[in-house]
N, C-alpha and C positions, 0 to 999 in steps of 0.2 A: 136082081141077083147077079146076073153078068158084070153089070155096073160095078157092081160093090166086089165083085173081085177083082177087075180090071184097075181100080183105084187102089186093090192092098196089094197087086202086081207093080204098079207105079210106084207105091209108098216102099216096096223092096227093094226094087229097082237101083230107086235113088240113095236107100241107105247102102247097097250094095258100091253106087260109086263113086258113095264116101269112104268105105271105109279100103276101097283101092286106094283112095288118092292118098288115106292114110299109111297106108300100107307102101306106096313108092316116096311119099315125102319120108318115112322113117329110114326104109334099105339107100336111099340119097343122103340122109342126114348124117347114118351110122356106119362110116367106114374104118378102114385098117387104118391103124396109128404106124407111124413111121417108127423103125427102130433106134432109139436114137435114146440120149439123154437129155431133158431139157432142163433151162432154166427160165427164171425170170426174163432175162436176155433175149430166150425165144421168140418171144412175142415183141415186135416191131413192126409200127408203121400203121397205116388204117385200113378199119376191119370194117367191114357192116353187118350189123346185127338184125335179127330178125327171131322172131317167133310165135307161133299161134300155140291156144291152147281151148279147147273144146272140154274138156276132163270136167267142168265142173259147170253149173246152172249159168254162170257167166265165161262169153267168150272174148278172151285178150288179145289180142293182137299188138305186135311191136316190132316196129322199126326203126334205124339209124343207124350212124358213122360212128365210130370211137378212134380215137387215137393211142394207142399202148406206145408208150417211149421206151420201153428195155432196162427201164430201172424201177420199174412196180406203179407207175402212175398211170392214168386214165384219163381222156377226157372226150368230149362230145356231144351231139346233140339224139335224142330221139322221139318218135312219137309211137302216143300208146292210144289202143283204138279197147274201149270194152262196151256194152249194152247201155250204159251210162252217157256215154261220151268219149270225147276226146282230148286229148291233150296234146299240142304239136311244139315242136321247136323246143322242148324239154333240154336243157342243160342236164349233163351225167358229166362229173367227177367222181374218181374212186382211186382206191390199190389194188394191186395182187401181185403175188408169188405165185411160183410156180416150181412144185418138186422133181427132180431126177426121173421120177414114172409119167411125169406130165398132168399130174393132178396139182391143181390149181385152187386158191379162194381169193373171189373179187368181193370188196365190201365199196357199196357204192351208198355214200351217207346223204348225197343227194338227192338220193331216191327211200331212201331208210331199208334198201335190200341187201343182204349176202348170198352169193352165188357161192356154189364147188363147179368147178370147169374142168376136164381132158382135153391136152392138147392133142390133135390129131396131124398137126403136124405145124411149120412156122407159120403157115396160112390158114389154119382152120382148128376149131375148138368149140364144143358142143356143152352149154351149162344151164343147172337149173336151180332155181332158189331152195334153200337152205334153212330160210327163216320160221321162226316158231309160230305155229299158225294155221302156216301156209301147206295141204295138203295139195293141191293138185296142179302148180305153179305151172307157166308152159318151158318147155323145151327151147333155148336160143342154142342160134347157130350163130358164129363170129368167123367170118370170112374175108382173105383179102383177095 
């Protein structure tokens, strides 16, 4: 009997510092937006992308560089990790605009996804898909 509470003391435990780790990746991820107006323009230069997502029976994970030119074009490489497998060294071309509030949509056709993006500021931008379907897509962060 000690046993077997000492293992569902373990099994808290560990969900306990998950759901920390969740909890400082989110307050890191979701900061103050700069007061400012943006545009398309805002975004220049290379970013790297990243995001995990746990929300649903399969876990994603995703990483890579993008390059945003300042005139709504995209390009880059990334890799996507799920329970399936992998895929590395992934080509992403795409557009997007970017509105005056800094709300954003990337449609990357070489992946068949639409993103809505917040700029957070010339460096940083936090987006999740958009697509019909998709309920519990992960979280990317785009950072230079």
């Amino acid at each position: 009997m000690n046993h077997e509470r000492s293992g569902l003391r373990t099994k808290s435990r560990e969900a306990e510092k998950q759901q920390c780790l969740l909890v400082v990746a989110l307050i890191r991820l979701f900061e103050k937006q700069l007061r400012v107006a943006f545009d398309t323009g805002s975004l220049v230069g290379d970013f790297h992308v990243g995001g995990i997502s746990h929300a649903t029976s399969e876990t994603v994970g995703l990483v890579g560089v993008v390059t945003m030119d300042g005139s709504g074009s995209l390009n880059g490489t990334i890799d996507v990790a799920t329970s399936e497998g992998s895929t590395v060294n992934q080509t992403v071309n795409g557009r997007y605009t970017v509105e005056s509030n800094g709300r954003g949509t990337l449609t990357l056709p070489s992946l068949g996804v639409n993103l809505v993006f917040y700029v957070v500021s010339t460096q940083s931008m936090v987006a999740i898909g958009v697509d019909a379907g998709v309920t519990q897509g992960p979280v990317l962060e785009f950072r230079q």
